[in-house]
N, C-alpha and C positions, 0 to 999 in steps of 0.2 A: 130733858134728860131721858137718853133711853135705857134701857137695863136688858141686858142680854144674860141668857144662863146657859152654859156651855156642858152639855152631860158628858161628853168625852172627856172631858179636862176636871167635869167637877168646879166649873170657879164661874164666878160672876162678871159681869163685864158692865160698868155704867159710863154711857159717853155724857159728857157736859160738853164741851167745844166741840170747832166746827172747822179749826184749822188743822193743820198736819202736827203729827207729834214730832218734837223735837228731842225729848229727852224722855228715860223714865227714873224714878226716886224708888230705891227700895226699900220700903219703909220697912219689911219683916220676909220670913220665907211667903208667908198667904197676902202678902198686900204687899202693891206696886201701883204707881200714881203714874201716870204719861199727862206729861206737861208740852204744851204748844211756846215756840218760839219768846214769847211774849213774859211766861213764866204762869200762865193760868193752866189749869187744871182741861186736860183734854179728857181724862176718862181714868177709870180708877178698876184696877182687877185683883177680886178679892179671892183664894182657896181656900174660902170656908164661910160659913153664914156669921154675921155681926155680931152673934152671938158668943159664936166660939173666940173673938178675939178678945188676947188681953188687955186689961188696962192700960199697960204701956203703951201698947199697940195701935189703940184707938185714941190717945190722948197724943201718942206723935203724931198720928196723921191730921186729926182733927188741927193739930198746931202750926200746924207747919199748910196744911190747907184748910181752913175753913169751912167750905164749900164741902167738904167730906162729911161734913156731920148730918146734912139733908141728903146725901148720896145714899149714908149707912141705914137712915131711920128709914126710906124710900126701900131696901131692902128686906130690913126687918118688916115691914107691911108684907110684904110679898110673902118671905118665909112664913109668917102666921097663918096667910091663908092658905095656905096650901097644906097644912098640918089638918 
């Protein structure tokens, strides 16, 4: 997993795959999923820290991908240290 953070844009960027993206899911305005051919999770781009999102938010993504929940918490380490 790499995690990119984009200051122009403000949003996060974390790649899980390795193929080309196929599609993306808008799960809300701050969170978008790019999924590869296959239906797996290519990379996830968040505008705003895990924190700020709401429970709805993080309960669809998380459900709909699974693999989002070690994306999110992978984040939230980050944002702590950097505080």
């Amino acid at each position: 997993m790499e995690i990119r953070y984009c200051t122009d844009a403000e949003a996060f960027y974390l790649t899980i795959g390795q193929g080309a993206i196929a599609d993306t899911a808008h799960i809300s305005d701050d969170l978008m999923v790019d999924t590869e051919a296959d239906g797996t999770v290519h990379g996830i781009e968040l505008l705003c820290t895990p924190g700020e999102l709401v429970d709805e938010e993080r309960a669809s993504l998380v459900g709909r991908f699974p693999v989002a929940a070690e994306a999110l918490a992978a984040i939230e380490r980050l944002t702590r240290m950097s505080l």
